[in-house]
N, C-alpha and C positions, 0 to 999 in steps of 0.2 A: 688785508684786513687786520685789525689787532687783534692779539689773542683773546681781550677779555671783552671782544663785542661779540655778543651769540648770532650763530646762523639765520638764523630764524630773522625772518621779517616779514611785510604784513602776506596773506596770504594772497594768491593770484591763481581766480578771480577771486576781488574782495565780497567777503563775506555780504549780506542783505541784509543783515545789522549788526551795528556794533556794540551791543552791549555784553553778551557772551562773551567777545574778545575783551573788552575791557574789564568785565571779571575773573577772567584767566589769568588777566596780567597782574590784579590785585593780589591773586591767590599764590601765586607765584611768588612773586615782592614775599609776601607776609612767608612762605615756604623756606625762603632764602634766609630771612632773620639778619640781615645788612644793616635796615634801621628799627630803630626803638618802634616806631611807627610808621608803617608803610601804607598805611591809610590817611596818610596825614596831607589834607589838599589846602590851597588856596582857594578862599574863597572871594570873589569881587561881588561887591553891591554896587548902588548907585544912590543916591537923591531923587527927586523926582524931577529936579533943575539938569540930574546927568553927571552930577559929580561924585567920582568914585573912591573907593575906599576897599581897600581888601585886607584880609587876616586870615591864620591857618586854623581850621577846623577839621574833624575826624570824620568821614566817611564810614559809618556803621551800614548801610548795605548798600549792596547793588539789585534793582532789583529787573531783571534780564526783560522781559516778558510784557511788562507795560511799558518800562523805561527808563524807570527813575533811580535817583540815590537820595538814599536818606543823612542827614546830620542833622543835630539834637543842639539848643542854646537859648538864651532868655531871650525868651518874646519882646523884652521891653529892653534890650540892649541896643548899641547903633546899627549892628546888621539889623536886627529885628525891626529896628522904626524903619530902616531904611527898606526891607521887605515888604513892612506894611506900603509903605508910598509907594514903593516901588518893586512891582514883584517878578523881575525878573534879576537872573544874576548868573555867573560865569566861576569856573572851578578846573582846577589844573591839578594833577597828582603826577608826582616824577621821580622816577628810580634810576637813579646816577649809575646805581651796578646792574642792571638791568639794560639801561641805555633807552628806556621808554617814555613817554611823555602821554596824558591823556588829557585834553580840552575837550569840557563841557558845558554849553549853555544852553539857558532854556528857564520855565516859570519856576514859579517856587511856591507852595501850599503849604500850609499849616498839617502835619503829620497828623491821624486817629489819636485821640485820646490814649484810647485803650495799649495803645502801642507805645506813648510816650509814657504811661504810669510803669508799663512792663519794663522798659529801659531802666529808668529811674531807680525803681527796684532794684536793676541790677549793680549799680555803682556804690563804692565803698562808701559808705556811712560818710565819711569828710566830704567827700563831694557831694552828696545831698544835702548836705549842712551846708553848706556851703551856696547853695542856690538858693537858702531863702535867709542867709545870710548877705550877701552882695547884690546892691542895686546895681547889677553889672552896667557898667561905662559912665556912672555917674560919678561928679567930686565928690571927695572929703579929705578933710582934713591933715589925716596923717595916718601912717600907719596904725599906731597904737589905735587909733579912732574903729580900724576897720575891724582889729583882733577883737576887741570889747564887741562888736557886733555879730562876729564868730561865736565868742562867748556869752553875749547874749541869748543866741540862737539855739546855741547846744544847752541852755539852763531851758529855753524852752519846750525842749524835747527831750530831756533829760537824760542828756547824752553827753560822755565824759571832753574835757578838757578837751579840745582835738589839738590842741600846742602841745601835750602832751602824752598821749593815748593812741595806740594803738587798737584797744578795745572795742569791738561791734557786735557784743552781744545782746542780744535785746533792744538794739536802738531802731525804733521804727520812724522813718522819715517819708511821711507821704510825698509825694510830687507836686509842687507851689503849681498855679493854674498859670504862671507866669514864665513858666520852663516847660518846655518839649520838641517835638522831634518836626522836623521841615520835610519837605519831596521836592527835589527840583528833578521837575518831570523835562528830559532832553530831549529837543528837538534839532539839535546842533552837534557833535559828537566828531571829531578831532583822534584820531590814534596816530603816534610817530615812533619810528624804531630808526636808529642809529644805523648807518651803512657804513661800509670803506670807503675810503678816499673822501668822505662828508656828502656822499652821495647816497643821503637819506632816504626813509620809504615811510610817506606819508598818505592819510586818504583823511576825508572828511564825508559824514552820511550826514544828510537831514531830512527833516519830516513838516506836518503840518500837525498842530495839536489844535484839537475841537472842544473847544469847554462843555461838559456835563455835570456841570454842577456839584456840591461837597467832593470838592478837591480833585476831581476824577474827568478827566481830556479821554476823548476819542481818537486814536491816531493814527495817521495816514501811512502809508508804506514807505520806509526809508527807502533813499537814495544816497546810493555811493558814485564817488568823485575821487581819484590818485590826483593828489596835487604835484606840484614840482616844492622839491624842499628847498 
């Protein structure tokens, strides 16, 4: 085995769900400090014709116990139309010095309000300016075009130069109703850990999810499966 593949690989017998594991291994990643961000997954949508399209987005929780992971983006961007036609979607996060891999699919919901203002709140002043300054995935023109709309935005809120400024005091930037936080609730769930000799240790758990209405599935008892890698 190489030196710098760790011992550890998946447990045996596998776990009766995987999501506990795959928040340890978030925790870990972000523990280790290797990348800028170790939250950082691909995400794939689709069309509702089935043509897909994927880009990296932040994984802000996991959430163990019902199921799901959260990420945050404008509702009217091309993941977001493509969520609305089509709401299911597939997500990978992968730690090179880790040696770990985690495939996630499964639906996708529109996150609580209440939770997507809380977020919001949390991000530095530029970045809230910045979501009701960009009609995210739509043309224009030109650069110069986009910054005048930055600077528009911050005259709207009275908020300093952001091309220039560091300053955030006093800027209050409420949450556009056209940005906030998603759940794809997993019913499909993927963990792989790197072996010797490429004689990998994979498993896959899945479930049945039962819609209950405002966002919220009832769900069945995962089942685990060791694949061959």
């Amino acid at each position: 085995m190489r030196n710098d593949i760790p011992d550890e690989l998946l447990p045996e017998p596998l776990p009766a769900e995987p999501m506990t594991l795959l928040q340890s291994w978030l925790q870990q990643a972000t523990r280790a400090g290797h990348q800028p961000n170790p939250n950082a997954m691909v995400l794939a949508t689709a069309t509702r014709e089935s043509s897909p399209s994927a880009r990296v987005v932040l994984c802000k929780e996991v959430a163990v116990e019902p199921g799901y992971i959260v990420f945050y983006s404008n509702y009217e961007s091309h993941k977001g139309r493509e969520l609305a036609a089509n709401p299911r979607a597939a997500a990978v996060l992968h730690w090179d010095h880790l040696h770990r891999q985690v495939r996630i699919e499964g639906v996708v919901v529109k996150g609580p309000a209440g939770q997507s203002d809380t977020y919001f709140a949390s991000r530095p002043w530029q970045s809230r300016l910045g979501a009701w300054a960009s009609a995210q995935s739509q043309p224009i023109g030109s650069r110069q075009e986009m910054l005048a709309k930055v600077a528009g935005a911050a005259k709207r809120f009275g908020a300093p130069d952001p091309a220039g400024s560091s300053n955030s005091a006093s800027v209050q930037i409420a949450r556009p109703s056209h940005w906030g936080g998603y759940r794809l609730w997993a019913d499909a769930v993927e963990l792989w850990a790197e072996g010797s000799a490429r004689v990998h240790d994979r498993a896959r758990w899945t479930r049945k999810l039962e819609p209950r209405g405002e966002g919220q599935f009832d769900a069945r008892p995962w089942s685990a499966t060791r694949l061959q890698p």
